[in-house]
N, C-alpha and C positions, 0 to 999 in steps of 0.2 A: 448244593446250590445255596442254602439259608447260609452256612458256613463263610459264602464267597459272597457274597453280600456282604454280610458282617465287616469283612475284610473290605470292601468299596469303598462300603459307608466308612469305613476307618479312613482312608485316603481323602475322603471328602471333607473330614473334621481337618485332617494337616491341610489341606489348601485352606479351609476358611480361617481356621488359626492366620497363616499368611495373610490373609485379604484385611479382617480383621484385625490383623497387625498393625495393619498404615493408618487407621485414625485416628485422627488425635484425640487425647485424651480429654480437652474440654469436649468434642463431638461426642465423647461415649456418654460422659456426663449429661448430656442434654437429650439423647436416645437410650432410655434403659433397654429398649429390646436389642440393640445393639452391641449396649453394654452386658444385657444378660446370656447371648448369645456367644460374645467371647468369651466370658466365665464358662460356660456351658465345654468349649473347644479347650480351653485351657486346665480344665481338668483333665481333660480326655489325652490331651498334650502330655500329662506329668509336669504339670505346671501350675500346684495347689496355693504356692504363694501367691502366684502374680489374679487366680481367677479367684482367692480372696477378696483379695484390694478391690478386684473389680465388681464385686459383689458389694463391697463397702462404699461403693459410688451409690450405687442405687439404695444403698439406706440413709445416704446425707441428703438423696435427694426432695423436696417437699414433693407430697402428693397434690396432683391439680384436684382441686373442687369436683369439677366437673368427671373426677377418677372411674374406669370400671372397679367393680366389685374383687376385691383380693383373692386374688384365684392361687397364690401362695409358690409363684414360679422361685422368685430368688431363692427360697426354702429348701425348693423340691432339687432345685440344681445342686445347692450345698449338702444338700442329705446324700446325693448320688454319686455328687464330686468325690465326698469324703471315701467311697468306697474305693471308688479309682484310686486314689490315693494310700489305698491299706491300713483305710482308719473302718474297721467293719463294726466294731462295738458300736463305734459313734453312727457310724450311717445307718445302722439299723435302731438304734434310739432314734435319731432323724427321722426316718420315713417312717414309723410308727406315731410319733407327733405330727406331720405334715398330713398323713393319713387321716388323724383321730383330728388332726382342724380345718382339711382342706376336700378332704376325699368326697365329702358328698356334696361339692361343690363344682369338683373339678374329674371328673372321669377319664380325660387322658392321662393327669397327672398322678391318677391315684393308680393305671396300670402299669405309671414307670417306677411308681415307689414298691408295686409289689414285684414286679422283675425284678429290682434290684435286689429285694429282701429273698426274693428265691435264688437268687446268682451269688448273696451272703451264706444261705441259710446250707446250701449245694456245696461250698467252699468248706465251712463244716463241719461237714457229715452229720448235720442235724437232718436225716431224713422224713424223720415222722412230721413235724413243722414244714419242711419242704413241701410235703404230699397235699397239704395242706393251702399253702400260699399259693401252687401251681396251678390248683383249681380255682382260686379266686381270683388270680393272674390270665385265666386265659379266657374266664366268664369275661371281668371286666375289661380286659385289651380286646374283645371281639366286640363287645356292645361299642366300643368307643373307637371301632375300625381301625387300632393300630396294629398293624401288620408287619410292622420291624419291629415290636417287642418280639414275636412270639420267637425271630431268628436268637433272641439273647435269652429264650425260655425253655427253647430248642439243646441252647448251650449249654446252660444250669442243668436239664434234664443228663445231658449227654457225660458232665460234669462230674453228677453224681453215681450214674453207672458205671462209670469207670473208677470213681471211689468203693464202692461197692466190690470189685474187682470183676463186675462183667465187661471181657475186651472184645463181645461180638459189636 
């Protein structure tokens, strides 16, 4: 069931890619959630170039005055992007920075930076570090009620069992 889920939520990223597809480009400009949002799909897409640039919109952008508190999203997207993309050195430097400037800040964001670094660290076969990260991946993703990490923590675990060469 967490498996096909995973699989949903994949279908769900290629339609917002589409939807997100049609605006224009000064609109993205002017809504970074929007624009951070299609970065976010366009990683996920296989599409490292284009959810660059659009990551580079929201750093030309000035911050209003009146700004919330930097909760470190464009950071946390590029940390994660970079994995998708089979940059793991770099994305696991990434989310250990995003971590060490954002984590005690941001609690959801810091259980997508350690799935990610257990779905690196799983990838591999760094187990003893894995055993590691999953405990603090699944503390943190519960406190912070996310419920669709645990299906990509579920994966990582599943991941490295079968590296291991357990095929029950």
């Amino acid at each position: 069931d967490i498996m096909l889920d995973l699989a949903l939520r994949q279908g769900e990223i290629e339609a917002l890619r589409e939807w997100l597809g049609r605006f224009p480009t000064r609109d993205l400009r002017k809504h970074p959630i929007i624009c951070l949002c299609y970065a976010w799909t366009m990683y996920f897409s296989q599409q490292a170039d284009k959810a660059e640039r659009l990551l580079g919109y929201l750093s030309d952008a000035p911050a209003p005055s009146n700004a919330y508190p930097d909760r470190g999203w464009p950071q946390l997207v590029r940390a994660i992007g970079a994995a998708t993309h089979d940059e793991l050195q770099l994305s696991e430097q990434l989310c250990h920075d995003w971590i060490r400037n954002f984590g005690d800040y941001n609690s959801v964001g810091k259980g997508a930076a350690l799935t990610c670094l257990a779905f690196i660290l799983a990838s591999e076969y760094r187990f003893a570090e894995l055993k590691q990260v999953l405990l603090m991946a699944h503390s943190v993703n519960s406190a912070a009620r996310q419920r669709y990490a645990f299906g990509w923590l579920y994966a990582a675990e599943i991941q490295a069992t079968l590296a291991r060469g357990d095929m029950r």
